[in-house]
PyMOL Python script that loads the backbone (N, CA, C, O; Angstrom):
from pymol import cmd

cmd.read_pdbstr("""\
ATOM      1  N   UNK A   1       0.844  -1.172   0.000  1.00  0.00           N
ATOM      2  CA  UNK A   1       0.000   0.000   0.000  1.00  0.00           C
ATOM      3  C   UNK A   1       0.886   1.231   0.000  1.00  0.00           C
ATOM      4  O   UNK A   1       1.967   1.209   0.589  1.00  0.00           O
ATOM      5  N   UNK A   2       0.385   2.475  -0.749  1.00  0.00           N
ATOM      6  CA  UNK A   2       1.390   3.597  -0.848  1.00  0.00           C
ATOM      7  C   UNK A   2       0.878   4.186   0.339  1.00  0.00           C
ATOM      8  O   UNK A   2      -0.282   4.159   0.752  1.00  0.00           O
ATOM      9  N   UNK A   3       1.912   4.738   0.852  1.00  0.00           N
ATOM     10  CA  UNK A   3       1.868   5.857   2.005  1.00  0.00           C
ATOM     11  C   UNK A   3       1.764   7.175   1.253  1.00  0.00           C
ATOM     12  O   UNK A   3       2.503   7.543   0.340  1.00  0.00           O
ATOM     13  N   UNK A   4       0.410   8.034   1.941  1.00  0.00           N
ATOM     14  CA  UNK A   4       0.520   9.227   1.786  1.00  0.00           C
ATOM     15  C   UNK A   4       1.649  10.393   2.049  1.00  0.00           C
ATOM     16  O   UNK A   4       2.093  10.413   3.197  1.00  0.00           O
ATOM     17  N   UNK A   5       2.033  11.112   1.370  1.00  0.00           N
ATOM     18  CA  UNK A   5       2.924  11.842   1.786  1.00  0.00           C
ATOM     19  C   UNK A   5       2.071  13.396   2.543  1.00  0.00           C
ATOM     20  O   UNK A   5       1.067  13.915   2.056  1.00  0.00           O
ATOM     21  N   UNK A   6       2.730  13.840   3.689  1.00  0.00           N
ATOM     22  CA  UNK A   6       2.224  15.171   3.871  1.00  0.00           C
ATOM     23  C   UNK A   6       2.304  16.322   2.493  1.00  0.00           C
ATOM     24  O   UNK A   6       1.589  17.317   2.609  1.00  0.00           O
ATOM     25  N   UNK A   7       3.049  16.211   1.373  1.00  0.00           N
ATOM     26  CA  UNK A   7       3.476  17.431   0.470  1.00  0.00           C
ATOM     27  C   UNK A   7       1.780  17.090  -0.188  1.00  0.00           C
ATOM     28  O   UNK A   7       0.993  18.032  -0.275  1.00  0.00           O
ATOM     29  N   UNK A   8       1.360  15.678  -0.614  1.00  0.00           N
ATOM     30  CA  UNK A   8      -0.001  15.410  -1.414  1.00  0.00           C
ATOM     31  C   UNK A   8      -0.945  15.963  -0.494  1.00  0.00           C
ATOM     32  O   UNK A   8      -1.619  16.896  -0.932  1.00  0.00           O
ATOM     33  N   UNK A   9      -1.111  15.656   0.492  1.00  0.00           N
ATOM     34  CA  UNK A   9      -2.249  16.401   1.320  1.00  0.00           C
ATOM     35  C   UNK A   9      -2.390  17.330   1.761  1.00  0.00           C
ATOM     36  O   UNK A   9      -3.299  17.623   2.538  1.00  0.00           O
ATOM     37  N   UNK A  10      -1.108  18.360   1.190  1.00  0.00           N
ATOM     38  CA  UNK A  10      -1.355  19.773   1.969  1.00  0.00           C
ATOM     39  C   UNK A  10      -2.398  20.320   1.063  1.00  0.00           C
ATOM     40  O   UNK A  10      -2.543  20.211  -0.154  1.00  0.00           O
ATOM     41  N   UNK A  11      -3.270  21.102   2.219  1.00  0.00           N
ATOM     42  CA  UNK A  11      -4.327  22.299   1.733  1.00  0.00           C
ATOM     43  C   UNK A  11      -5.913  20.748   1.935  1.00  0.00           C
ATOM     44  O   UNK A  11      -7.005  20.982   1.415  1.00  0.00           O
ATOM     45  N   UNK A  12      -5.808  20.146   2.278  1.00  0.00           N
ATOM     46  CA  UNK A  12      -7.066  19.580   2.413  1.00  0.00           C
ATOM     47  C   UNK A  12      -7.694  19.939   3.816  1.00  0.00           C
ATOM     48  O   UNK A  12      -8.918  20.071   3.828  1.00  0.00           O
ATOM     49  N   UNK A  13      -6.867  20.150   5.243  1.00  0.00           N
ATOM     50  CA  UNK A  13      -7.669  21.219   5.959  1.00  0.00           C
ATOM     51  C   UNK A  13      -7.867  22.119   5.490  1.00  0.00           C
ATOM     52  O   UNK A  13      -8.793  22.358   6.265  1.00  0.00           O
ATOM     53  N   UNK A  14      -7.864  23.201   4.679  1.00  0.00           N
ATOM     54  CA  UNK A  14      -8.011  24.610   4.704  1.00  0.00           C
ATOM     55  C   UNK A  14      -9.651  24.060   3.588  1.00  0.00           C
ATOM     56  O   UNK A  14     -10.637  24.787   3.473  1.00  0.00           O
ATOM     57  N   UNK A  15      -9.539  22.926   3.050  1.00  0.00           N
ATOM     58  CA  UNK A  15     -10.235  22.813   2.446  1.00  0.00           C
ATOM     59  C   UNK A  15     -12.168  21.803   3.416  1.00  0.00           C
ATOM     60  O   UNK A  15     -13.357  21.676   3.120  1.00  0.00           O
ATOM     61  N   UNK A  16     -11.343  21.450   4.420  1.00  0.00           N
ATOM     62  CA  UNK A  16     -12.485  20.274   5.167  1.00  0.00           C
ATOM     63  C   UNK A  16     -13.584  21.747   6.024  1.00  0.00           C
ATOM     64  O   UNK A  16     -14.768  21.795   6.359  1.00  0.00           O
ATOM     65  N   UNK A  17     -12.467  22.722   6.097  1.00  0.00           N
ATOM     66  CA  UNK A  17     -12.766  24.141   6.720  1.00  0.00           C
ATOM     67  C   UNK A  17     -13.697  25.163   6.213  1.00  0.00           C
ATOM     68  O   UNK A  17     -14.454  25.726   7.004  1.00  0.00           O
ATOM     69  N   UNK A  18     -13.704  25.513   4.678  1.00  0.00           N
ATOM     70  CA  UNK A  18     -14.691  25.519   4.084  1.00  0.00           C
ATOM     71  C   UNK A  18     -16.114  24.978   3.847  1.00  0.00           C
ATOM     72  O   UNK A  18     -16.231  23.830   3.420  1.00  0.00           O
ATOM     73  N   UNK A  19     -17.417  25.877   4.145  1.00  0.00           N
ATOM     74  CA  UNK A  19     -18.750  25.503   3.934  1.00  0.00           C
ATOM     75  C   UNK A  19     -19.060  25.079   2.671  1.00  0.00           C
ATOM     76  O   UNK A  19     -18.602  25.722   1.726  1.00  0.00           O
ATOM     77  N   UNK A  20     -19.803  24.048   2.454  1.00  0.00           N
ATOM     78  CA  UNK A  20     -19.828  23.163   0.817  1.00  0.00           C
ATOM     79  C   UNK A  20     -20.009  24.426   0.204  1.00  0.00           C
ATOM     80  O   UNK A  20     -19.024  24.659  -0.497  1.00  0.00           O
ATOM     81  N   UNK A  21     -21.333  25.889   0.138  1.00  0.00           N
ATOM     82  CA  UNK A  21     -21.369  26.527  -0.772  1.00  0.00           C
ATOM     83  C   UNK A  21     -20.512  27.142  -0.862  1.00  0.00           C
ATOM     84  O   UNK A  21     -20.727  27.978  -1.740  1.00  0.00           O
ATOM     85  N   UNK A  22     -19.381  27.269  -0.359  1.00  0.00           N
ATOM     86  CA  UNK A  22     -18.122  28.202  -0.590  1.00  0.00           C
ATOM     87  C   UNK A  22     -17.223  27.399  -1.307  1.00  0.00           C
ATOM     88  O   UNK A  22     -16.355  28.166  -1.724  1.00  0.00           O
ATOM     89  N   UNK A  23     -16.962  26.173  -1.691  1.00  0.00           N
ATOM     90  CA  UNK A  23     -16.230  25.176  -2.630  1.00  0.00           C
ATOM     91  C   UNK A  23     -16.618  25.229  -4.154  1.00  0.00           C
ATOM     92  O   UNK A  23     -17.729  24.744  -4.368  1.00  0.00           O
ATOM     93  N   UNK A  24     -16.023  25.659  -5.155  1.00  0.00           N
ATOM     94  CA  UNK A  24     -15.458  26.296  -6.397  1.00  0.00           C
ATOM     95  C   UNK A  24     -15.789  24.121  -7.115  1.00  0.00           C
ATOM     96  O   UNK A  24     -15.090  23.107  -7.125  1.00  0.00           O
ATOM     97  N   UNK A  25     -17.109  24.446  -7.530  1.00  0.00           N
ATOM     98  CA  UNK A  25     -17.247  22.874  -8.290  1.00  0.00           C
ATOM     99  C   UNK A  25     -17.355  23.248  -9.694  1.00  0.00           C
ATOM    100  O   UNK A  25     -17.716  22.329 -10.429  1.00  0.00           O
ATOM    101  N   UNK A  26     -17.129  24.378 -10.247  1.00  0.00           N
ATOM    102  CA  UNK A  26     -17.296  25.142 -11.650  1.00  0.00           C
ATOM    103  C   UNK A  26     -16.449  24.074 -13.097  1.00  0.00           C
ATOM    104  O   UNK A  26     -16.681  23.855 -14.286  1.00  0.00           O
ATOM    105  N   UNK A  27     -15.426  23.674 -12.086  1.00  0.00           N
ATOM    106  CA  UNK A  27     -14.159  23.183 -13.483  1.00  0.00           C
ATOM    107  C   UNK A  27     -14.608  21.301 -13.259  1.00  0.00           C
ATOM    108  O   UNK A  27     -13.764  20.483 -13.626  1.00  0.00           O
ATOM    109  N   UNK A  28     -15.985  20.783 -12.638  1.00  0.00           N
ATOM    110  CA  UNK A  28     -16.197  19.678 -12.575  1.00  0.00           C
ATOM    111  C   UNK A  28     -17.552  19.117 -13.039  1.00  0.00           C
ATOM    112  O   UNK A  28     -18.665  19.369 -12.576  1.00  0.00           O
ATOM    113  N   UNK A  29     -17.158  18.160 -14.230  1.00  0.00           N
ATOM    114  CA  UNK A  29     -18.700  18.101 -14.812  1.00  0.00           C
ATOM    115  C   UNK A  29     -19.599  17.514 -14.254  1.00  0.00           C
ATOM    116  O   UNK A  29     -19.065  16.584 -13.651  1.00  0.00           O
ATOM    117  N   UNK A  30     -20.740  17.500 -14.080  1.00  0.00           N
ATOM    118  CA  UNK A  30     -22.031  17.222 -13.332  1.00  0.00           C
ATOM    119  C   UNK A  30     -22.305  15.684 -14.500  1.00  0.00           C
ATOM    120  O   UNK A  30     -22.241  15.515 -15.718  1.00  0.00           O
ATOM    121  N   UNK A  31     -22.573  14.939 -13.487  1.00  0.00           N
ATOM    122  CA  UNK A  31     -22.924  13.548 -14.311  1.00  0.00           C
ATOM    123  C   UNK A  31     -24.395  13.677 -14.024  1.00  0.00           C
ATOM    124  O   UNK A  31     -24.896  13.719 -12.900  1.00  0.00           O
ATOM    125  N   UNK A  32     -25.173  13.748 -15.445  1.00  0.00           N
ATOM    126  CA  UNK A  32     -26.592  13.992 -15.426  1.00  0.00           C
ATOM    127  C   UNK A  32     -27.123  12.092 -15.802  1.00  0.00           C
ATOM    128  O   UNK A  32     -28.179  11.607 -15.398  1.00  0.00           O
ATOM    129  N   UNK A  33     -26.406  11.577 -16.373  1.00  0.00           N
ATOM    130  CA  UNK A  33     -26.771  10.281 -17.034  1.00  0.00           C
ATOM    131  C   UNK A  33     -26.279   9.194 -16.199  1.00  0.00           C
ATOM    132  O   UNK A  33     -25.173   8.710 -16.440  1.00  0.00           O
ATOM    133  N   UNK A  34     -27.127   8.686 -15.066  1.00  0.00           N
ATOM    134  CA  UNK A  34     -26.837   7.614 -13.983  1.00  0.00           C
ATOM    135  C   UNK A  34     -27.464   6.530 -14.497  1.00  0.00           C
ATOM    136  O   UNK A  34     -27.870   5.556 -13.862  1.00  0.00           O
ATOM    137  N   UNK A  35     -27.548   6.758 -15.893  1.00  0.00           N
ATOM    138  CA  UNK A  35     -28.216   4.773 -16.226  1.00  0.00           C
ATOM    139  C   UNK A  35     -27.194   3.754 -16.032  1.00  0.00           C
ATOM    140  O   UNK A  35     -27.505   2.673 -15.533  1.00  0.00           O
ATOM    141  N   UNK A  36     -26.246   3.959 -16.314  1.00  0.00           N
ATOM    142  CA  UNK A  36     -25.137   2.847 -15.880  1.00  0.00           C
ATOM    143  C   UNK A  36     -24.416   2.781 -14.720  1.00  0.00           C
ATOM    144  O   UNK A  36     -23.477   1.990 -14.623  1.00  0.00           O
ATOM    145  N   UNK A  37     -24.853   3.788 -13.487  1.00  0.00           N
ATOM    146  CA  UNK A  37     -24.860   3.126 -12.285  1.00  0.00           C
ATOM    147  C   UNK A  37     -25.196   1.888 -12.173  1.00  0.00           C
ATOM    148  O   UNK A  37     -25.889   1.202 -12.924  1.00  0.00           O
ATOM    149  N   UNK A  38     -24.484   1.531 -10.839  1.00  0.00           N
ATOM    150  CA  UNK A  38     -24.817   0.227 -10.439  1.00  0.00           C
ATOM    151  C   UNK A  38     -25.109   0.213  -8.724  1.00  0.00           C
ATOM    152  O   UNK A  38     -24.123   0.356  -8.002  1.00  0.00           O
ATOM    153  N   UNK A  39     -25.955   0.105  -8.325  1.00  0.00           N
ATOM    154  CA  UNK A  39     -26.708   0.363  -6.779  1.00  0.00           C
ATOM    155  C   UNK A  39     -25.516  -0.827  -6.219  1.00  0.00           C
ATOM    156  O   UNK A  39     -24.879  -1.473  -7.051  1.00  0.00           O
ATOM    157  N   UNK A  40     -25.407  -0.928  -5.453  1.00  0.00           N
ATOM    158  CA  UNK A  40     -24.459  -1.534  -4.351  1.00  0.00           C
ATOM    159  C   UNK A  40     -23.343  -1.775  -4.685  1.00  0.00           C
ATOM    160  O   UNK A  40     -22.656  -2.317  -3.820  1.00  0.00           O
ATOM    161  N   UNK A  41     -22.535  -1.429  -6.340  1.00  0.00           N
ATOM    162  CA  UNK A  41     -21.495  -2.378  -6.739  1.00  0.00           C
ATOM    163  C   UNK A  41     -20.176  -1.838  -5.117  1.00  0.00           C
ATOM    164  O   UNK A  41     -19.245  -2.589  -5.407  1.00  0.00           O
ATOM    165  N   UNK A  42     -19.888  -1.382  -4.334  1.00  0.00           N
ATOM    166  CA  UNK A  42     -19.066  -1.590  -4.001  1.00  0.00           C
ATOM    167  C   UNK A  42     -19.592  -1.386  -2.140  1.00  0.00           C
ATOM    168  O   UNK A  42     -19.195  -0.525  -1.355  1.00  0.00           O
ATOM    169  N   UNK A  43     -20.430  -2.339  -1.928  1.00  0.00           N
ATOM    170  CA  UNK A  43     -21.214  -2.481  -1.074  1.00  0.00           C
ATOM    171  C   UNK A  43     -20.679  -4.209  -0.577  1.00  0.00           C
ATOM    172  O   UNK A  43     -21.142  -5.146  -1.227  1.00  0.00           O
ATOM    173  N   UNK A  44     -19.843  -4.452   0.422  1.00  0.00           N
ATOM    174  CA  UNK A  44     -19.522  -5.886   0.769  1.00  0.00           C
ATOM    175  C   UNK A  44     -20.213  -5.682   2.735  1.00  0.00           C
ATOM    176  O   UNK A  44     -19.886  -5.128   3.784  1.00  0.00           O
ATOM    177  N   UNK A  45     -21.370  -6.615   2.140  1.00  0.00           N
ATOM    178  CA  UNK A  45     -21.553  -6.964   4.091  1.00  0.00           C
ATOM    179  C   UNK A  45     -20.367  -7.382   4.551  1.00  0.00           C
ATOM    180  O   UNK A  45     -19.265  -7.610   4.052  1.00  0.00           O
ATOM    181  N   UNK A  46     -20.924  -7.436   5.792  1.00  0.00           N
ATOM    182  CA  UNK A  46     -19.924  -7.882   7.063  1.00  0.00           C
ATOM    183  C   UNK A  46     -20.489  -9.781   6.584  1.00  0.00           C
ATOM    184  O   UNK A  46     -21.596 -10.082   6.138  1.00  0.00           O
ATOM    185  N   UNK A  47     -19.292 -10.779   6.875  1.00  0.00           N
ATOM    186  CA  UNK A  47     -19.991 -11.972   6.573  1.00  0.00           C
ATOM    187  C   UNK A  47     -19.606 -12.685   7.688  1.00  0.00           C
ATOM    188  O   UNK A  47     -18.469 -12.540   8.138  1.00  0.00           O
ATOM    189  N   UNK A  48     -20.389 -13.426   8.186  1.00  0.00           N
ATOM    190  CA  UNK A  48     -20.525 -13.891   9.811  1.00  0.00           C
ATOM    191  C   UNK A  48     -20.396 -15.362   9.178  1.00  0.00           C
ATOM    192  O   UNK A  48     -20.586 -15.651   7.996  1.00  0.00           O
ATOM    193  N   UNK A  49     -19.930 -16.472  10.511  1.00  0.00           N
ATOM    194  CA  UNK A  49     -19.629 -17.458   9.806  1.00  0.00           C
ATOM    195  C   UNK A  49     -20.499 -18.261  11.048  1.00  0.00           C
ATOM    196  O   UNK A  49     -20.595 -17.871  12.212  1.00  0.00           O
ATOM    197  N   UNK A  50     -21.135 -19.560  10.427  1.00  0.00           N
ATOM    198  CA  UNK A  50     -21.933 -19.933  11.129  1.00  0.00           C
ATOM    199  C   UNK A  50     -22.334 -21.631  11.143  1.00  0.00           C
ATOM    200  O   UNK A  50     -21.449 -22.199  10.503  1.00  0.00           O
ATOM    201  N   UNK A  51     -23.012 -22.297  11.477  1.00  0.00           N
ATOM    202  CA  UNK A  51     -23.099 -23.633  11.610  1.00  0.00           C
ATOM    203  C   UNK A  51     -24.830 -23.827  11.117  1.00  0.00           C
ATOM    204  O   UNK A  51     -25.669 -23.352  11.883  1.00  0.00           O
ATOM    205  N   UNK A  52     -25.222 -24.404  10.062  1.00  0.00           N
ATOM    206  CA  UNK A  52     -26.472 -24.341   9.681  1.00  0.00           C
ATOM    207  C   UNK A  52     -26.861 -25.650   9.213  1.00  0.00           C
ATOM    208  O   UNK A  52     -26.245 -26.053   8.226  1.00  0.00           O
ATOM    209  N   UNK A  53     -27.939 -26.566   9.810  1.00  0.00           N
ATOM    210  CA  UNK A  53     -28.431 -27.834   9.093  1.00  0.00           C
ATOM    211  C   UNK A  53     -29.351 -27.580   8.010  1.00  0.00           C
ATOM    212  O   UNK A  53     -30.249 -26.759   8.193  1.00  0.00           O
ATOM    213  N   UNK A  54     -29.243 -28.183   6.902  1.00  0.00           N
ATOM    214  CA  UNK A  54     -30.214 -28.178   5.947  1.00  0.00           C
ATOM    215  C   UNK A  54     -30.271 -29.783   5.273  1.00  0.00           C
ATOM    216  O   UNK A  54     -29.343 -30.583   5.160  1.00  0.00           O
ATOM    217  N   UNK A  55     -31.531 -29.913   4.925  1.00  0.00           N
ATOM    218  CA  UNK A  55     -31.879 -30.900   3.939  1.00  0.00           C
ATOM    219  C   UNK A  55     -30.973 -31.630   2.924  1.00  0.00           C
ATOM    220  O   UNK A  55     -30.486 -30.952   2.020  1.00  0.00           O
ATOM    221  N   UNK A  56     -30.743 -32.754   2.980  1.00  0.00           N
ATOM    222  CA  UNK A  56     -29.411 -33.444   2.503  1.00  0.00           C
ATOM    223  C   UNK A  56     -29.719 -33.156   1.098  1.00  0.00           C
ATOM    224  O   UNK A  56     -28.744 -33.001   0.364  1.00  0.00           O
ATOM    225  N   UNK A  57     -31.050 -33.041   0.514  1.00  0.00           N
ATOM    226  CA  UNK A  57     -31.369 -33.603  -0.742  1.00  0.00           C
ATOM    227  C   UNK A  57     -30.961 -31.740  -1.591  1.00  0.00           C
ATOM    228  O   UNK A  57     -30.500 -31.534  -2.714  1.00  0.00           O
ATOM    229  N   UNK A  58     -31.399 -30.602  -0.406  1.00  0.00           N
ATOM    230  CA  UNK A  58     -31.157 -29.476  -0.885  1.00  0.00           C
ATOM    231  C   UNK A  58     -29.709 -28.980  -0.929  1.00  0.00           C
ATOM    232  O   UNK A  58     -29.459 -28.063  -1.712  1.00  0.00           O
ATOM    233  N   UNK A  59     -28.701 -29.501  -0.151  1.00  0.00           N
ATOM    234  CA  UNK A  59     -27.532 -29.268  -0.171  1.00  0.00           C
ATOM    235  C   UNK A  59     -27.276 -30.081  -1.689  1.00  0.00           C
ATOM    236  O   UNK A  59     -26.738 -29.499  -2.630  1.00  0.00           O
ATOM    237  N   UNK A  60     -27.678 -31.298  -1.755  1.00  0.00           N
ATOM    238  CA  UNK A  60     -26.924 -32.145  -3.023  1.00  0.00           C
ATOM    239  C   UNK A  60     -27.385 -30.975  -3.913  1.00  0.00           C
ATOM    240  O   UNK A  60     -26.572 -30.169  -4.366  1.00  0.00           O
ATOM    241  N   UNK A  61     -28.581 -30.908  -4.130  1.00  0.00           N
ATOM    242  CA  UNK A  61     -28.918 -29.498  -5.322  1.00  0.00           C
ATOM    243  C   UNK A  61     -27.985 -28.279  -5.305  1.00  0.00           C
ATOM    244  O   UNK A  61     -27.266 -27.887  -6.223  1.00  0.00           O
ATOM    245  N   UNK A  62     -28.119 -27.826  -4.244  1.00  0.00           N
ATOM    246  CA  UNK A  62     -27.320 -26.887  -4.790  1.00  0.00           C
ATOM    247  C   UNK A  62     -25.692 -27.024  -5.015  1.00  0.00           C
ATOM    248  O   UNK A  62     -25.072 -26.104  -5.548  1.00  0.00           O
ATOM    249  N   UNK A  63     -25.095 -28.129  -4.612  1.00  0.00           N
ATOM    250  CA  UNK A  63     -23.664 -28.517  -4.509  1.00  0.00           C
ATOM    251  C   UNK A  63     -23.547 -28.795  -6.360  1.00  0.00           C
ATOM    252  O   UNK A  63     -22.736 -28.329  -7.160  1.00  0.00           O
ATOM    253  N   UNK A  64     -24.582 -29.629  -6.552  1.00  0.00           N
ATOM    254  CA  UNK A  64     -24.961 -29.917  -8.027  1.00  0.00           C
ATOM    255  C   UNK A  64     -24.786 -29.011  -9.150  1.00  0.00           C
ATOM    256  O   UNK A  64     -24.615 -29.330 -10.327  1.00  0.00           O
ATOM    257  N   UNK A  65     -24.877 -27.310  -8.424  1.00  0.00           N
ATOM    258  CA  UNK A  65     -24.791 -26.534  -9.538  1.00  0.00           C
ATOM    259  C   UNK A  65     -22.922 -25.952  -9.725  1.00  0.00           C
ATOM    260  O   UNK A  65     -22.558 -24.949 -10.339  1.00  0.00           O
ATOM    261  N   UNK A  66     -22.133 -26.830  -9.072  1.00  0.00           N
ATOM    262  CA  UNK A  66     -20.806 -26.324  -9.315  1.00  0.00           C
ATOM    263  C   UNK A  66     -20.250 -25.301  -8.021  1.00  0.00           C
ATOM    264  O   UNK A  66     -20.965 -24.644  -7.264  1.00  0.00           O
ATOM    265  N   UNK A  67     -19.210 -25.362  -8.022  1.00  0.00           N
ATOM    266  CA  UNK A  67     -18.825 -24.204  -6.954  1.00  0.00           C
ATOM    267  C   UNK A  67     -19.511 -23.098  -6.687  1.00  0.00           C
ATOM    268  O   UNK A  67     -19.971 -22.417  -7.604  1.00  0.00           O
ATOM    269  N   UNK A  68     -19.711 -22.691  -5.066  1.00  0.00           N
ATOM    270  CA  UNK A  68     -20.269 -21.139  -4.954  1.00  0.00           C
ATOM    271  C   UNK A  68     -21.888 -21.334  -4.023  1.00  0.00           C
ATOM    272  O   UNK A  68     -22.764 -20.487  -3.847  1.00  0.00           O
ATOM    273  N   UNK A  69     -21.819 -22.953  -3.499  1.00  0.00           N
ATOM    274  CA  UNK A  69     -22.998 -23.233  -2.944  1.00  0.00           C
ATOM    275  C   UNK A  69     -23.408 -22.203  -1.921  1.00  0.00           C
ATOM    276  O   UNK A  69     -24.494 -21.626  -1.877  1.00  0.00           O
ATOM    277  N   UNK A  70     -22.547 -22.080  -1.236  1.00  0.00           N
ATOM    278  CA  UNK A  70     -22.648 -21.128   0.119  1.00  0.00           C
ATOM    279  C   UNK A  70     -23.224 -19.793  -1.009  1.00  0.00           C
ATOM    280  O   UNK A  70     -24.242 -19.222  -0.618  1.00  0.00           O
ATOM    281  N   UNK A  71     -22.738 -19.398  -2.086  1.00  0.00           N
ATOM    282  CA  UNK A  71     -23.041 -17.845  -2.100  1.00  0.00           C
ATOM    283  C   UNK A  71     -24.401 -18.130  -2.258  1.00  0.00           C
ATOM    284  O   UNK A  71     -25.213 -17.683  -1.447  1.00  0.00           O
ATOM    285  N   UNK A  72     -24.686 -18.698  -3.038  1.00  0.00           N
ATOM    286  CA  UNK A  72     -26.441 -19.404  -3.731  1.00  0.00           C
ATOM    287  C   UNK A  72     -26.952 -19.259  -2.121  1.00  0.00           C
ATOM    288  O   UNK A  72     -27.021 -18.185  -1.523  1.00  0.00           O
ATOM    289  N   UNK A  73     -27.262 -20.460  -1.608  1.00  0.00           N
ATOM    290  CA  UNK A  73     -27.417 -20.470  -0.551  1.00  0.00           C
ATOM    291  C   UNK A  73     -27.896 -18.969   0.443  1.00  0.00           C
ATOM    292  O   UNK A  73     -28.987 -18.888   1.008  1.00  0.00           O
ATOM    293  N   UNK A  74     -26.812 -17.859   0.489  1.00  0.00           N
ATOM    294  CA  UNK A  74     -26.812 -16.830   0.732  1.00  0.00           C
ATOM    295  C   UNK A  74     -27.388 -15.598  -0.282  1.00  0.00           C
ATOM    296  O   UNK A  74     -27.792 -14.494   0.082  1.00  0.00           O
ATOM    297  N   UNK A  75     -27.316 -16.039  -1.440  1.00  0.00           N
ATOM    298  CA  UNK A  75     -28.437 -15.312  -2.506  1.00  0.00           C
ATOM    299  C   UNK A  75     -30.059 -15.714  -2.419  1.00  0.00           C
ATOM    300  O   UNK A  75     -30.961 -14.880  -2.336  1.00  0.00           O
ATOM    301  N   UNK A  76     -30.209 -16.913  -2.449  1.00  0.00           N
ATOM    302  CA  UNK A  76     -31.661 -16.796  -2.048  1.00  0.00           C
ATOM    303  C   UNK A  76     -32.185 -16.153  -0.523  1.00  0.00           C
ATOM    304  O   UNK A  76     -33.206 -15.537  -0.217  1.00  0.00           O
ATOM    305  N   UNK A  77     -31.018 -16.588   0.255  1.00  0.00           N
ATOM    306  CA  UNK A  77     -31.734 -16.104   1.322  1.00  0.00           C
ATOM    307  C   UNK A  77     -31.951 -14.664   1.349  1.00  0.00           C
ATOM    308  O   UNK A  77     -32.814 -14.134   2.047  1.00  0.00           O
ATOM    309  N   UNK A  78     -31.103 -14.001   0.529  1.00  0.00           N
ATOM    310  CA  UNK A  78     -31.064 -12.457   0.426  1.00  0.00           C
ATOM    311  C   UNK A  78     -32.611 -12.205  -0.327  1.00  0.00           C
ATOM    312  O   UNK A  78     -33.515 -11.404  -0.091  1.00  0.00           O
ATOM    313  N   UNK A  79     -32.503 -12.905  -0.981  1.00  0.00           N
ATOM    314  CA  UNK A  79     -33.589 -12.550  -2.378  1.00  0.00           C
ATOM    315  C   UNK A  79     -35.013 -12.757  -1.261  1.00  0.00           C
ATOM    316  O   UNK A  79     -36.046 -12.119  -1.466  1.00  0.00           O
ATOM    317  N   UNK A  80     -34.895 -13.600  -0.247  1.00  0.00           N
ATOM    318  CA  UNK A  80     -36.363 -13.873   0.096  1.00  0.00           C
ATOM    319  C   UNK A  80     -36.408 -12.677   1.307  1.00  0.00           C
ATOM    320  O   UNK A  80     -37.467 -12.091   1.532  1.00  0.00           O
ATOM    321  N   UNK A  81     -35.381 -12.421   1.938  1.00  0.00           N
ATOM    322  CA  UNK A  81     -35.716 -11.490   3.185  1.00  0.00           C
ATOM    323  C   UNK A  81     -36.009 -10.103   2.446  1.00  0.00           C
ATOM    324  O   UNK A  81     -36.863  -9.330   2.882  1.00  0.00           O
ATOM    325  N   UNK A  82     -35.181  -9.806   1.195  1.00  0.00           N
ATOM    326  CA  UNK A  82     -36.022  -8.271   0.237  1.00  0.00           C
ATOM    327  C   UNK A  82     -37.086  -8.386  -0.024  1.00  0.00           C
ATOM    328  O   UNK A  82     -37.765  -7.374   0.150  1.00  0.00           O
ATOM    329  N   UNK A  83     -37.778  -9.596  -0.551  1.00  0.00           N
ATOM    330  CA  UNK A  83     -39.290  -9.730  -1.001  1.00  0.00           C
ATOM    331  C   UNK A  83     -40.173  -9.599   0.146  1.00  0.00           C
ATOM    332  O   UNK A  83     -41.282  -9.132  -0.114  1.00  0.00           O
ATOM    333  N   UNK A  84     -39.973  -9.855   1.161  1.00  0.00           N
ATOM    334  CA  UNK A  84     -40.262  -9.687   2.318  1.00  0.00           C
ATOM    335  C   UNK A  84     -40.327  -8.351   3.221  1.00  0.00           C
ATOM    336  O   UNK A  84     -41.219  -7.871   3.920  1.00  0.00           O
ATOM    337  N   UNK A  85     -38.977  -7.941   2.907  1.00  0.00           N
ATOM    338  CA  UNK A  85     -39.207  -5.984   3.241  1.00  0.00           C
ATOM    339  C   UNK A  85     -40.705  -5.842   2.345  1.00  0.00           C
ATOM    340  O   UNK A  85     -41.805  -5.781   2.895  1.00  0.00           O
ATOM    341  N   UNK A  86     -40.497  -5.806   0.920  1.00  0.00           N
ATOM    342  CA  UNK A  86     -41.135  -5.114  -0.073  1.00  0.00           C
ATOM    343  C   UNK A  86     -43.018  -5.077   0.854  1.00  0.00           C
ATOM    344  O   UNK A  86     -43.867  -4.227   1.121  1.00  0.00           O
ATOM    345  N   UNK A  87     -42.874  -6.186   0.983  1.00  0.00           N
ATOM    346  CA  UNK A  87     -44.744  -6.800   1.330  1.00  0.00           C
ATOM    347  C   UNK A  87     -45.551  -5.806   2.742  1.00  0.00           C
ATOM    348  O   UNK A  87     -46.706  -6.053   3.089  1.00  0.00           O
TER     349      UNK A  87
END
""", "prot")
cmd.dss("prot")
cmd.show_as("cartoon", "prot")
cmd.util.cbc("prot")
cmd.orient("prot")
């Protein structure tokens, strides 16, 4: 990892010190077109590790679809607790 140097960060107090409407955003273009956002891309939960029994026949299924059972596993469960906010 690079270490910051004090010479790169000088003037960012004088700048944290300044009220937002007093900050000069003139020479920075305004992104009007957010269709190719992406909502959470850099959004990682906290991931807790845990001990869980399930159904032999549902583990073989999902083991069945190739590596990544646990994420599956953890994608539906995501998918059902949002449908669930929604209601």
């Amino acid at each position: 990892m690079k270490k910051v140097t004090k010479s790169r960060t000088k003037g960012t107090g004088e700048l944290e010190r300044l009220k937002d409407g007093a900050i000069d955003l003139s020479d920075i273009p305004e992104i009007a077109d957010w269709s190719k956002a992406v909502v959470g891309k850099f959004y990682r939960p906290i991931k807790k590790s845990l001990t869980i029994r399930i159904d032999a026949d549902v583990l073989a299924w999902l083991k069945s679809q190739g590596r990544g059972y646990q994420t599956r596993i953890n994608r539906v469960l995501r998918e059902e607790m949002e449908n669930r906010g929604r209601r």
